[in-house]
C-alpha positions as CSV (number, residue, x, y, z in Angstrom):
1,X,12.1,-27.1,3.8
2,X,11.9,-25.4,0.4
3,X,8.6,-26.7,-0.2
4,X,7.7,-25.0,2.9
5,X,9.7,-21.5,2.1
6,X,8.3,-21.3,-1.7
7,X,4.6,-22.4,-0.2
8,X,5.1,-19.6,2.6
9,X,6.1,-17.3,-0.2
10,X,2.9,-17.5,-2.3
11,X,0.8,-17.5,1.0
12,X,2.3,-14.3,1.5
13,X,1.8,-12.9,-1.6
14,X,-2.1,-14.1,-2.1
15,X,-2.6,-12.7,1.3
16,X,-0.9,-9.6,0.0
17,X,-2.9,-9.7,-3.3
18,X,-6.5,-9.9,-1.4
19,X,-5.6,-7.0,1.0
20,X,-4.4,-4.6,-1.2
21,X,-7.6,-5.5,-3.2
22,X,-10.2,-5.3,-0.2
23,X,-8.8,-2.4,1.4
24,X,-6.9,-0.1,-1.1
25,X,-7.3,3.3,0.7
26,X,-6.2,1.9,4.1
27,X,-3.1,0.3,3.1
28,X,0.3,2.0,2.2
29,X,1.8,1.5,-1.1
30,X,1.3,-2.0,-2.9
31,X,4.7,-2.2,-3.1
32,X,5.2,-2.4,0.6
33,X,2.0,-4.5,1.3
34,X,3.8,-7.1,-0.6
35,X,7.1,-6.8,0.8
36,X,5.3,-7.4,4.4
37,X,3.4,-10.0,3.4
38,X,5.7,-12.1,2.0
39,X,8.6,-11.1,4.6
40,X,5.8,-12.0,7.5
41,X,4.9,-15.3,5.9
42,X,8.1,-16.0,5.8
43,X,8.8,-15.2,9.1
44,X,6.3,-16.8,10.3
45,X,7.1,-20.6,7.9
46,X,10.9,-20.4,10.0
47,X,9.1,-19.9,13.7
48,X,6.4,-22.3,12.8
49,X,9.1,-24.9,11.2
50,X,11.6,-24.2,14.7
51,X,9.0,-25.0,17.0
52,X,7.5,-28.0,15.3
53,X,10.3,-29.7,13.4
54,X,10.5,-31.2,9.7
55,X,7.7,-32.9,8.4
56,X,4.8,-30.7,9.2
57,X,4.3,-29.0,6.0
58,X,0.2,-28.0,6.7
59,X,0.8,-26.6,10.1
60,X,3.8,-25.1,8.8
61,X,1.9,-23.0,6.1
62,X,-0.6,-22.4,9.0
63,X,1.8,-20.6,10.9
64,X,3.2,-18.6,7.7
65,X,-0.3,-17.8,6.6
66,X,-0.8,-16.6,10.5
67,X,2.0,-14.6,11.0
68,X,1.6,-13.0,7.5
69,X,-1.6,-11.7,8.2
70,X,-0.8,-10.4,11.7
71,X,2.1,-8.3,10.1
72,X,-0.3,-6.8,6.9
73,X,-3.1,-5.8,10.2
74,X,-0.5,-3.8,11.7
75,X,-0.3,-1.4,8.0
76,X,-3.9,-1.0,7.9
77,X,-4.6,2.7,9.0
78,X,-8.0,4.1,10.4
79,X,-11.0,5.7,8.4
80,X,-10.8,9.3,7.8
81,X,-13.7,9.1,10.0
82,X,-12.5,10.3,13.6
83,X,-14.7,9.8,16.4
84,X,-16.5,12.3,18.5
85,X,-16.1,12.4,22.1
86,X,-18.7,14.1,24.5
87,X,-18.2,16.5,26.7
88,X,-18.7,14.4,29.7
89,X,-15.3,12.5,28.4
């Protein structure tokens, strides 16, 4: 189980690392990215480990890795960019 926790961790944080890096003016502070990242990961390593038992470490990470990326795509903001709507709309 700590295998799985510390390996959920560093997903977390790598998936952290390459959004902050991809999408920088999207995202809310670093500091927060990484916090939801991890957090998520983690998250996701406890439901993943509760619903398949011990010994599934790779589809354990799967789920972390899953999980933590759902939760950073909820921080991601829209463009500046706003759409136009026609008049018949």
């Amino acid at each position: 189980m700590i295998l799985e926790a510390i390996g959920s961790v560093l997903l977390g944080l790598v998936l952290s690392w390459a959004a902050v890096r991809r999408l920088p003016d999207r995202l809310p502070a670093p500091r927060v990215v990484y916090a939801t990242g991890t957090l998520g990961a983690l998250f996701g390593a406890y439901l993943t480990h509760s619903a398949l038992g011990p010994g599934y470490l790779l589809g354990t990470l799967a789920g972390a890795l899953f999980v933590g990326a759902v939760t950073l795509s909820l921080l991601i903001r829209p463009t500046a960019r706003r759409l136009r709507r026609s008049a018949a709309v």
